[in-house]
VOTOR-842085 format. One record per residue: residue number from 1; residue in one letter; x, y, z of N, C-alpha, C in turn. Coordinates in steps of 0.02 Angstrom, whole numbers. Atoms other than C-alpha are relative to their C-alpha. Example, Ala and Ser with C-alpha at 12.3 -4.5 7.8 and 13.67 -1.06 7.14 Angstrom:
2
i_aa_neast_nnorth_nup_caeast_canorth_caup_ceast_cnorth_cup
1_A_45_-59_0_615_-225_390_45_60_0
2_S_-42_-59_-3_684_-53_357_-39_55_37
END
This chain:
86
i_aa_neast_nnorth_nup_caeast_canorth_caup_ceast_cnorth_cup
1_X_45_-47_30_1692_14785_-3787_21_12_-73
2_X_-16_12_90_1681_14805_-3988_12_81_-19
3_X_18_-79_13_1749_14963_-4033_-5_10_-104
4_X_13_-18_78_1684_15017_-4216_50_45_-47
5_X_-39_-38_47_1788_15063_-4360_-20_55_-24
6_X_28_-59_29_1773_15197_-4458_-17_-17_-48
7_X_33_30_50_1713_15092_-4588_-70_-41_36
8_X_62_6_-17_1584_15042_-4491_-57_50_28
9_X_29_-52_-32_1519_15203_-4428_-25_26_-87
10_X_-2_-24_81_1545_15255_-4626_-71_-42_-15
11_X_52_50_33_1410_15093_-4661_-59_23_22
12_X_55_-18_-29_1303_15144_-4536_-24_72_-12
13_X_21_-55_34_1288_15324_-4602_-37_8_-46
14_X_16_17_60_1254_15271_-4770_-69_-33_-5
15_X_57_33_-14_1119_15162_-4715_-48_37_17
16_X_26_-67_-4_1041_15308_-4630_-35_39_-43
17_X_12_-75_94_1030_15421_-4784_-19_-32_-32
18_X_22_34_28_979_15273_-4875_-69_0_7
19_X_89_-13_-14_815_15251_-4770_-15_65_5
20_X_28_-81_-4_794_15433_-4743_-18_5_-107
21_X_31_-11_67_778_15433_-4939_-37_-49_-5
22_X_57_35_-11_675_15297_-4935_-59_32_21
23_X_41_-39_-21_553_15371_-4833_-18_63_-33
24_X_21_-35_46_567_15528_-4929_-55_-34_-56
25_X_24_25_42_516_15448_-5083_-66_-50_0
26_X_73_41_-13_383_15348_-4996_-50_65_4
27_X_32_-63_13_315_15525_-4962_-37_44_-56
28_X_13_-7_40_317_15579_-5105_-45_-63_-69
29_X_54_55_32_242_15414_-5203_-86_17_34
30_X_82_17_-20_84_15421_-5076_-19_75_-19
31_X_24_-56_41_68_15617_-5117_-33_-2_-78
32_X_5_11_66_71_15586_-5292_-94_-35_-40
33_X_65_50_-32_-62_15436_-5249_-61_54_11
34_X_47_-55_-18_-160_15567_-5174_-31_41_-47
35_X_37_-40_51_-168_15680_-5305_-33_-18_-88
36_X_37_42_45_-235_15552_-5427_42_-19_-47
37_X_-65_32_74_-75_15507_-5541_12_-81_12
38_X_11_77_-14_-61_15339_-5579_60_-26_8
39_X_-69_2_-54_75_15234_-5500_77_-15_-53
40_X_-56_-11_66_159_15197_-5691_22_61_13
41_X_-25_-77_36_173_15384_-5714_28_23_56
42_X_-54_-22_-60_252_15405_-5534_69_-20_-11
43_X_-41_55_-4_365_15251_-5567_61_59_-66
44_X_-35_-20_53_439_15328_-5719_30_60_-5
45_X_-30_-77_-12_452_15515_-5663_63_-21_45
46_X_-37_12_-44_533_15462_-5518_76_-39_-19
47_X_-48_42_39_661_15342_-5617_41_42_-45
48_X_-39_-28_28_711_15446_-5736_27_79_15
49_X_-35_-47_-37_717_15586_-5621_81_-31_35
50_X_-71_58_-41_850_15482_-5514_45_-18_-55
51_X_-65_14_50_939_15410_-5672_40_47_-34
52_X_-22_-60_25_963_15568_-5744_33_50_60
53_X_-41_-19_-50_1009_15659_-5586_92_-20_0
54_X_-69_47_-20_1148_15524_-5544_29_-13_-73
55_X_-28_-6_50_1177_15525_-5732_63_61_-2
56_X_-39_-81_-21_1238_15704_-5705_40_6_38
57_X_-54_0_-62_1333_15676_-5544_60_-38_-41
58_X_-60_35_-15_1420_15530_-5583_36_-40_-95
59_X_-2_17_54_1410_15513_-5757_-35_-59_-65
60_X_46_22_35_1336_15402_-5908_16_-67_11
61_X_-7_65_-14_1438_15238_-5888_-34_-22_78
62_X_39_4_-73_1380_15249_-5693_-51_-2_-17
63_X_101_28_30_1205_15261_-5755_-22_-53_-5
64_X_21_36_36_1213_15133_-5856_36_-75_48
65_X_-37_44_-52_1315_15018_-5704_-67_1_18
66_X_44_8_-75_1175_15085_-5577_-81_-40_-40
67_X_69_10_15_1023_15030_-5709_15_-85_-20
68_X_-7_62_27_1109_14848_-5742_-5_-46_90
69_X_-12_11_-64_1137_14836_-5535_-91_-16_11
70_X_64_-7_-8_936_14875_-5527_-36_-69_-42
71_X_46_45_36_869_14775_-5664_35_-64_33
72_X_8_49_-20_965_14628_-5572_-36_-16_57
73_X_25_4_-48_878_14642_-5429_-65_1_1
74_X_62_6_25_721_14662_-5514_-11_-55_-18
75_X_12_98_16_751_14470_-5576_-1_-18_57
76_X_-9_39_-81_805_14409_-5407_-63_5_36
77_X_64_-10_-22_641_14466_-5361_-11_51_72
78_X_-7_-37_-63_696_14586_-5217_-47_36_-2
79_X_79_-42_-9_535_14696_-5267_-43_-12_-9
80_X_92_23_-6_393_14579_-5266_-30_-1_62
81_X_24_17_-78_278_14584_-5122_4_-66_26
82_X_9_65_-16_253_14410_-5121_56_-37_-45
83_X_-42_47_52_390_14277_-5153_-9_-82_32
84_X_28_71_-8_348_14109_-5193_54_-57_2
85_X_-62_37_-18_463_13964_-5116_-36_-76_-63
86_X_5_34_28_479_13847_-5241_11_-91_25
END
């Protein structure tokens, strides 16, 4: 039987709170949606709400880590709906 570390219970927490903000934030996007704002002007509240937040927590070089971590993943293409196999 596999007994779990505490680094794995730790992962699986994190993951948790991850989608639970997820979901938040999906909440809030389709609200937004709802009340007729357009999905730029969500995109950008929401962004620099979050960068600035976590600016504040964790500071400005972290910022500027968590917005170089993002924009690579924005190349890699992890947020297109559709990805095309070359």
């Amino acid at each position: 039987m596999h007994q779990r570390t505490v680094a794995d219970v730790e992962a699986m927490i994190r993951e948790e709170k991850r989608l639970e903000a997820i979901e938040s934030h999906a909440e809030a996007w389709a609200e937004g949606e709802a009340a007729g704002i357009d999905p730029d002007i969500i995109a950008e509240a929401a962004l620099a709400t979050a960068l600035g937040e976590f600016a504040r927590a964790e500071g400005e070089h972290a910022g500027l880590a968590l917005i170089d971590r993002m924009r690579d993943r924005v190349l890699s293409g992890e947020f297109t709906r559709r990805r095309h196999l070359n």
